[in-house]
C-alpha positions as CSV (number, residue, x, y, z in Angstrom):
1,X,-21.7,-25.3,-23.8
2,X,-21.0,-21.7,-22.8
3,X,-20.1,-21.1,-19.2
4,X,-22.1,-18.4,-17.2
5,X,-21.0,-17.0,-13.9
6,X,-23.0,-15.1,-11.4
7,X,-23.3,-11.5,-10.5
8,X,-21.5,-12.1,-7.6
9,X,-18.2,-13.9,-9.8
10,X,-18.4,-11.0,-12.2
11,X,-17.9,-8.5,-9.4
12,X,-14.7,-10.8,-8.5
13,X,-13.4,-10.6,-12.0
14,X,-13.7,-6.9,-12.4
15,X,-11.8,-6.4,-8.8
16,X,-9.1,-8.8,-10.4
17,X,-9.1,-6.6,-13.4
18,X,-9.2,-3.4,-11.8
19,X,-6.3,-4.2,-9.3
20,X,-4.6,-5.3,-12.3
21,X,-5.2,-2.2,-14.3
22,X,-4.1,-0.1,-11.0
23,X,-1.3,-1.7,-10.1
24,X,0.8,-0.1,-13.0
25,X,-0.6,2.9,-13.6
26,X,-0.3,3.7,-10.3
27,X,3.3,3.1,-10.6
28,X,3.9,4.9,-13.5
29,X,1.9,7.7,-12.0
30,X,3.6,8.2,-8.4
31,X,7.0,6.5,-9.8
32,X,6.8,4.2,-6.8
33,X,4.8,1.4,-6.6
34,X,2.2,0.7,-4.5
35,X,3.9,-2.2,-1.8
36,X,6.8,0.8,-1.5
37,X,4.2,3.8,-1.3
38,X,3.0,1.8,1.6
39,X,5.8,1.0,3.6
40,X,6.8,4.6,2.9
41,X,3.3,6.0,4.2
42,X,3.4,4.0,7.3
43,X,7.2,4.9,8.2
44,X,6.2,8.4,7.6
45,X,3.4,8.2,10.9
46,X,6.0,7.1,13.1
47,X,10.0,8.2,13.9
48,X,11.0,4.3,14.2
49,X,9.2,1.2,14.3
50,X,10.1,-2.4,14.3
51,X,9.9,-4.2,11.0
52,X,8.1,-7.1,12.5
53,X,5.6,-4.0,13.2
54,X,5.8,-2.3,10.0
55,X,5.6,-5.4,7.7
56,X,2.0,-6.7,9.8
57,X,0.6,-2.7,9.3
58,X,1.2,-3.1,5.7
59,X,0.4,-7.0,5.5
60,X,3.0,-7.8,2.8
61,X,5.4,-10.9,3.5
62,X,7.8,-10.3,5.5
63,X,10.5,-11.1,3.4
64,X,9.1,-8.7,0.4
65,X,9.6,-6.4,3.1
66,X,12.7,-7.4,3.4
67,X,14.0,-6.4,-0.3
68,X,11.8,-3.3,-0.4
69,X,13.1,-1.9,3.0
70,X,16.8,-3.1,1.5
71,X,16.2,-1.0,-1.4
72,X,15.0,2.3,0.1
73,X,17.9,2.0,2.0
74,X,20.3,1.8,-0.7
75,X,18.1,4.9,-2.3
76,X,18.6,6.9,1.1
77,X,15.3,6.6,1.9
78,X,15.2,4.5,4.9
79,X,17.4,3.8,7.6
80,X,17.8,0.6,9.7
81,X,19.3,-0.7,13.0
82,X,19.3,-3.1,15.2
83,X,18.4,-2.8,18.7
84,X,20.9,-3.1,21.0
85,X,19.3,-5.3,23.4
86,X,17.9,-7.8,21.3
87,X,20.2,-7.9,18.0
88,X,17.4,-9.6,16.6
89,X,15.2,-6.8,16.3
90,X,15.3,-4.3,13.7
91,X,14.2,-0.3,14.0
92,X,13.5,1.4,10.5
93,X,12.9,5.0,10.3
94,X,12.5,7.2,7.6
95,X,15.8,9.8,6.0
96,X,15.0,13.6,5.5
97,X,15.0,12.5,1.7
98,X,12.6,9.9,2.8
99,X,10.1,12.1,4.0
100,X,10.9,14.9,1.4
101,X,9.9,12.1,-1.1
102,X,7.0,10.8,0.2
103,X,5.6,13.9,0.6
104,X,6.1,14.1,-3.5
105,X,4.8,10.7,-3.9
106,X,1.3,11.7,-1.6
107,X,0.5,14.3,-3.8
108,X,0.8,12.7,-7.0
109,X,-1.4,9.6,-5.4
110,X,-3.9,12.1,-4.7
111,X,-3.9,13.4,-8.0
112,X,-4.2,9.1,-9.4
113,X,-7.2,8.9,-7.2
114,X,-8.9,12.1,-8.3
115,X,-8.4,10.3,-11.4
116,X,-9.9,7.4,-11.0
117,X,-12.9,8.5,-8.7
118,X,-13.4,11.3,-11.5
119,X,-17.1,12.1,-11.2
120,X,-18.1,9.9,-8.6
121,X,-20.6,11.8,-6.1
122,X,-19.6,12.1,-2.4
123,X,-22.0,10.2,-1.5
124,X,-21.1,7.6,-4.3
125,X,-17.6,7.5,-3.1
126,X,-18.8,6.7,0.6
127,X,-21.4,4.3,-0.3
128,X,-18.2,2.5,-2.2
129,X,-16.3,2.7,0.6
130,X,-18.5,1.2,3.1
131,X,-19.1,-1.7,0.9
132,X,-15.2,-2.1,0.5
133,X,-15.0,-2.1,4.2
134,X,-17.9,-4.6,4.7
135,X,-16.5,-7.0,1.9
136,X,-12.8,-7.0,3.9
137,X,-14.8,-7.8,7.4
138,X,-16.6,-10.7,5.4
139,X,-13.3,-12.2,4.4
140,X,-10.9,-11.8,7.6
141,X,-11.5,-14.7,9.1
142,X,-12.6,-17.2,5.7
């Protein structure tokens, strides 16, 4: 007996499919991937912030923020220290490189998304987002 699934199921499955189609070619694209881009975008808003901060902005785990903050260091792309009053506590801030880069990286995401929203209509575009927007709200709190 074939299995059918609703409208509503298929538009699950293609999000699934899409975000696994992006995932990659974004990467490949930007030559950074898209957890990275992120943190990198966030950092580059601020001069310092806290990685507590910076890893609920981004809403990645903390400790994947962890190893990708470790490795941007290592890259010069980030710095990182720890607060003097509360060793705890750890300020991450971009390099000169690290903003130098991310500049790079922005234009080539801009040129992915052109890409993808190729001949979508303005209005087509905002309609899209909005019902993005409305699907996160409907899913916060479930």
């Amino acid at each position: 007996m074939p299995c059918s699934f609703s409208k509503q199921e298929q538009v699950l499955h293609q999000f699934k499919g899409l975000t696994n189609q992006i995932s990659p070619k974004f990467e490949r694209c930007t030559g950074i991937s898209a957890s990275r881009y992120e943190l990198l975008s966030q950092l580059y808003k601020v001069d310092e912030i806290n990685q507590s901060t910076l890893q609920k902005l981004v809403n990645i785990d903390s400790a994947a923020v962890t190893r990708h903050l470790k490795q941007l260091e290592a890259s010069g792309m980030v710095t990182k220290r720890r607060n003097p009053e509360d060793n705890r506590v750890i300020f991450v801030s971009l390099t000169d490189e690290g903003r130098e880069r991310i500049v790079e990286y922005r234009k080539e995401n801009t040129g992915f998304v052109k890409q993808m929203l190729h001949d979508f209509t303005s209005e087509e575009v905002d309609a899209l987002s909005d019902m993005l927007r409305r699907m996160q709200d409907n899913i916060v709190d479930y």
